[in-house]
Rosetta silent file (secondary structure, phi, psi, omega in degrees, C-alpha in Angstrom):
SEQUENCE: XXXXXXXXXXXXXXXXXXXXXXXXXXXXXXXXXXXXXXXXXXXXXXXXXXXXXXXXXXXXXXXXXXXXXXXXXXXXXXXXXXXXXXXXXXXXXXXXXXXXXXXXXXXXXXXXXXXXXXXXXXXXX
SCORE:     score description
SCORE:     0.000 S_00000001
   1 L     0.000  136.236  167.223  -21.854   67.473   -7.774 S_00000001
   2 E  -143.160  142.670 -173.829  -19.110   65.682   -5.577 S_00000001
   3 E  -123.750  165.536  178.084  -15.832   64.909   -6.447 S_00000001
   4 E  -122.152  140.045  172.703  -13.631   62.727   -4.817 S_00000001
   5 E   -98.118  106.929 -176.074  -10.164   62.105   -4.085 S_00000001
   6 E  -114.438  150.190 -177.189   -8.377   58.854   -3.056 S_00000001
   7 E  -146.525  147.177  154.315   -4.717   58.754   -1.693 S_00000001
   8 L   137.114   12.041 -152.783   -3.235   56.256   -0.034 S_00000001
   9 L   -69.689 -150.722  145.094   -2.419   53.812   -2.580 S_00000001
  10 E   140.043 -143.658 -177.523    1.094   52.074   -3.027 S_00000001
  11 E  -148.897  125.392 -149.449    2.952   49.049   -2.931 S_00000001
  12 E  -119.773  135.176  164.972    3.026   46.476   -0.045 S_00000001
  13 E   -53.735  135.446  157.172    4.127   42.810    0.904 S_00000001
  14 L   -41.810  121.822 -154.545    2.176   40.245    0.798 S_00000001
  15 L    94.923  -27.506 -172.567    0.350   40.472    4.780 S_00000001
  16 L   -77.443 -179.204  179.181    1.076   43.815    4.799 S_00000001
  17 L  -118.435 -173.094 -163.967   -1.766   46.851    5.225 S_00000001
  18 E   178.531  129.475 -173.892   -2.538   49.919    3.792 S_00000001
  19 E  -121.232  150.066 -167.655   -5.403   52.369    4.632 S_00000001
  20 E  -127.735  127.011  169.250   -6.951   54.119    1.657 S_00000001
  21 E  -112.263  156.583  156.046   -8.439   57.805    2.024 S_00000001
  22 E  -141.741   99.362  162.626  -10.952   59.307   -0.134 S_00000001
  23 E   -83.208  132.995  169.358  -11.971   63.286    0.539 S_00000001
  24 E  -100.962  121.984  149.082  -15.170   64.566   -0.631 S_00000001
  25 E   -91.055  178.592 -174.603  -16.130   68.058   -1.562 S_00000001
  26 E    89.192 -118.707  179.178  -19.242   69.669   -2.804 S_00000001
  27 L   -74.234 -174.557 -164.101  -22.541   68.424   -1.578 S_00000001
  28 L   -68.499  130.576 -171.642  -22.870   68.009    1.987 S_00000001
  29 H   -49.174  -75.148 -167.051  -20.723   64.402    2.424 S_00000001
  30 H   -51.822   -2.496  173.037  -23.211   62.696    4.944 S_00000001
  31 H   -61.681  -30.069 -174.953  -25.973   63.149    2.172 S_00000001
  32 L  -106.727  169.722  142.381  -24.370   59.805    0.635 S_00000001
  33 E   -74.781  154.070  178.548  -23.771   56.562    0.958 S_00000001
  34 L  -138.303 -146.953 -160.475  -20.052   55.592   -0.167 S_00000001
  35 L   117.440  176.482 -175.372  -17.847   52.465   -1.086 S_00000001
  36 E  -160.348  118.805 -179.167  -15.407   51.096   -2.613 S_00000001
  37 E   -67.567  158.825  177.860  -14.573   49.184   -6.095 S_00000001
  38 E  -153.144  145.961  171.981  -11.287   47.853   -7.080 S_00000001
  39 E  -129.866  119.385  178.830  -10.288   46.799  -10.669 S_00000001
  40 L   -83.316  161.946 -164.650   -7.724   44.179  -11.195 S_00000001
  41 L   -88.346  166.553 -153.611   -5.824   44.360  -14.610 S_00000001
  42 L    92.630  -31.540  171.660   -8.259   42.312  -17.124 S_00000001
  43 L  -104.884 -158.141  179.017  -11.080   42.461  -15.109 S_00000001
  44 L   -97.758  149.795  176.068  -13.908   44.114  -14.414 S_00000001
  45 L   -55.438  117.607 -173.345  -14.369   47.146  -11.796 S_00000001
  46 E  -109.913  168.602  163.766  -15.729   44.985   -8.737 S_00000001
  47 E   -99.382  154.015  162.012  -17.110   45.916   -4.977 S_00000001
  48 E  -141.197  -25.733  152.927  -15.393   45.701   -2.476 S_00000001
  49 E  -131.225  174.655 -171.178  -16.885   47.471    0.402 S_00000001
  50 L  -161.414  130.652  177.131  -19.969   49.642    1.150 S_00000001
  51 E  -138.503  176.762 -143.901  -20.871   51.789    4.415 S_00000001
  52 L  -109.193 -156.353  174.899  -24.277   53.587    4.575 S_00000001
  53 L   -81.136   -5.135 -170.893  -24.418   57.649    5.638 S_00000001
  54 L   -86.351  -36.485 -167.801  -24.619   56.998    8.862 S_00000001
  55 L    63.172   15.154  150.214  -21.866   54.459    9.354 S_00000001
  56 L   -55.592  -38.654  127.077  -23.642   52.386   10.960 S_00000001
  57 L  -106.159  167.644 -165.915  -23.951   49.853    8.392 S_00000001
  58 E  -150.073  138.390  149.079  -21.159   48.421    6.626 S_00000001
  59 L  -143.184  153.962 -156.624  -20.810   45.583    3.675 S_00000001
  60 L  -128.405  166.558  175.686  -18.372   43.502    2.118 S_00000001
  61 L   -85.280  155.436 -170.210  -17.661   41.287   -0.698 S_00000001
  62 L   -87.947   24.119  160.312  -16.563   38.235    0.731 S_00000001
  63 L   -58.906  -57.190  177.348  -13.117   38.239   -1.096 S_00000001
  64 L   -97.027   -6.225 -171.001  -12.265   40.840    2.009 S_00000001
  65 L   -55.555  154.940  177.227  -14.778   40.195    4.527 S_00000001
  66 L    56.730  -46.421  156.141  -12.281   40.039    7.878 S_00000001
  67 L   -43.074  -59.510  177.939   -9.687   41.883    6.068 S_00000001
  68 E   -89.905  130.711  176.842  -10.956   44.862    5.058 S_00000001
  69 E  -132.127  149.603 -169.949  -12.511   47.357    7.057 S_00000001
  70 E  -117.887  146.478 -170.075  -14.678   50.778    5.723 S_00000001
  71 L  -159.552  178.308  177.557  -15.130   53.708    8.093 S_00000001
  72 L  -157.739  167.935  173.038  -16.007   57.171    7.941 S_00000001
  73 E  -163.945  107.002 -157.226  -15.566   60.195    9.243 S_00000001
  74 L   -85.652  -25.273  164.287  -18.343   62.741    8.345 S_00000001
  75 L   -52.183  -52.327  179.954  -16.804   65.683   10.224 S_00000001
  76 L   -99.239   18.001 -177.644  -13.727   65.500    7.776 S_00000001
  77 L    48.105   55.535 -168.605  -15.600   64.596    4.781 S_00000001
  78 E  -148.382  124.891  157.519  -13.554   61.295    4.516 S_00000001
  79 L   -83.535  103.413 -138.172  -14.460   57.597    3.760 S_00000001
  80 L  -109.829  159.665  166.275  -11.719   55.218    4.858 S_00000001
  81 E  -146.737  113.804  143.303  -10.504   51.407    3.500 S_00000001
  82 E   -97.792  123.297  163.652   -8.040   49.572    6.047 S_00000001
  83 E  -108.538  101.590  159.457   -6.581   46.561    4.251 S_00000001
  84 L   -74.075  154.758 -168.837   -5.064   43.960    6.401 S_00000001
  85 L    14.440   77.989  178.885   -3.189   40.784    5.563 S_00000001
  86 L   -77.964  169.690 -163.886   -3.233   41.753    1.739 S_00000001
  87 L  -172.646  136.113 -159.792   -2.334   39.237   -0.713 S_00000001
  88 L   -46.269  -35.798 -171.379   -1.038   39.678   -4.126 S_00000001
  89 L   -91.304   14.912  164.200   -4.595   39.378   -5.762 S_00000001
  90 L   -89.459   32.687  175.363   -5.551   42.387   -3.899 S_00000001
  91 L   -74.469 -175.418  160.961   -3.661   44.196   -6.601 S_00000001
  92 E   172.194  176.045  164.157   -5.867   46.743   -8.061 S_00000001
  93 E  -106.901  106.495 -167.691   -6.794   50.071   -9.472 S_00000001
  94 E   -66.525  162.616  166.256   -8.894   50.875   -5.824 S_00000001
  95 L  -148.984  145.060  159.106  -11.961   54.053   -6.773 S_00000001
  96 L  -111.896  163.831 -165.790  -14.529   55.497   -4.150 S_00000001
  97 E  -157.459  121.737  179.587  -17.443   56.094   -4.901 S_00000001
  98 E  -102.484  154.755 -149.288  -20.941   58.201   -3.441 S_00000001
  99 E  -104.773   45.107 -179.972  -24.137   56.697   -3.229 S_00000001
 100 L   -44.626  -20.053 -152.284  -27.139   59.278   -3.487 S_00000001
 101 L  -149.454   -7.370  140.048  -29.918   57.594   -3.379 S_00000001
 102 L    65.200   48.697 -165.839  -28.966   54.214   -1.223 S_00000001
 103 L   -86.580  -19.173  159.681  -31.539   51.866   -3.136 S_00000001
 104 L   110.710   -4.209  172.837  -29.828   48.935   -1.369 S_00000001
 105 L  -106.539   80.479 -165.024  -28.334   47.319   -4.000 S_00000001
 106 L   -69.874   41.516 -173.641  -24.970   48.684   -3.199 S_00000001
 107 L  -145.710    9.190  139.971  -22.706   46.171   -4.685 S_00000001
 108 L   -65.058  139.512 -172.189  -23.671   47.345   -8.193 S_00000001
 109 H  -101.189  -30.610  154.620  -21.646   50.018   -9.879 S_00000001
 110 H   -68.837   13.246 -176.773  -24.647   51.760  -11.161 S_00000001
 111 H   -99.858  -20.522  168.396  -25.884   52.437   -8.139 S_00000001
 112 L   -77.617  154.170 -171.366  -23.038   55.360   -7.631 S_00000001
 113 L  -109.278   -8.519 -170.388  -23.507   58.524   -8.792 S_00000001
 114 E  -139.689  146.393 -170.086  -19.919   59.979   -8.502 S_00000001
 115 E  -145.803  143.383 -168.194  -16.461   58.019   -8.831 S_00000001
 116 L  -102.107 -154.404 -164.843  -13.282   59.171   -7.969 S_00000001
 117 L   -90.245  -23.122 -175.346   -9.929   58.749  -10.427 S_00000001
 118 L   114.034  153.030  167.000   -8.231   55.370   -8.294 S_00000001
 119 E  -137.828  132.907 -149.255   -5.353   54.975   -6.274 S_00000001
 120 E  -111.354   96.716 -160.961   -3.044   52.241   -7.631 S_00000001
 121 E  -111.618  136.700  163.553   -2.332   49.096   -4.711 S_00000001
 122 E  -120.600  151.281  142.243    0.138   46.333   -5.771 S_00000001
 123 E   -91.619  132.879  164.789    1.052   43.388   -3.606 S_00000001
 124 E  -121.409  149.118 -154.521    4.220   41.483   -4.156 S_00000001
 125 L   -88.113    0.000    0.000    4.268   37.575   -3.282 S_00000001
């Protein structure tokens, strides 16, 4: 079992950033893969980034590609999302998510096995 936490949410100008934390407890962190989904209201829970256990690779949907960047930091049991030059349809409910088993198709939402509760990002135009 791993649960997760995300903090880091809030509410930001249009351009402005915002880095999104998620801490893991439980199994050992570097065991997963991670990422991170966002749900806009109406839609569906989407990807939006994906970095492997290593952090070594990293992918993005291309809504955020150049914007967004996913990190890690396996020492503090922490997965990171810096969002740069945000824009109102980056609103979301953001969630992390761990990856056991890394099957490669990491842009799927079945492919996580643990999801954390969201952190809540608005933009204003």
């Amino acid at each position: 079992q791993v649960q997760l936490l995300e903090s880091g949410g809030g509410l930001v100008q249009a351009g402005g950033s915002l880095r999104l934390s998620c801490a893991a407890s439980g199994r050992t962190f570097n065991n997963y893969a991670m990422g991170w989904f966002r749900r806009a209201p109406g839609k569906e829970r989407e990807f939006v980034a994906h970095i492997s256990r290593s952090g070594r690779s990293t992918y993005y949907a291309d809504s955020v590609k150049g914007r967004f960047t996913i990190s890690r930091d396996n020492a503090k049991n922490t997965v990171y999302l810096q969002m740069n030059s945000l824009k109102p349809e980056d609103t979301a409910v953001y969630y992390c998510a761990a990856d056991a088993f890394s099957s490669g198709k990491y842009y799927l939402r079945d492919e996580y096995d643990y999801w954390g509760q969201g952190t809540q990002v608005t933009v204003s135009s």
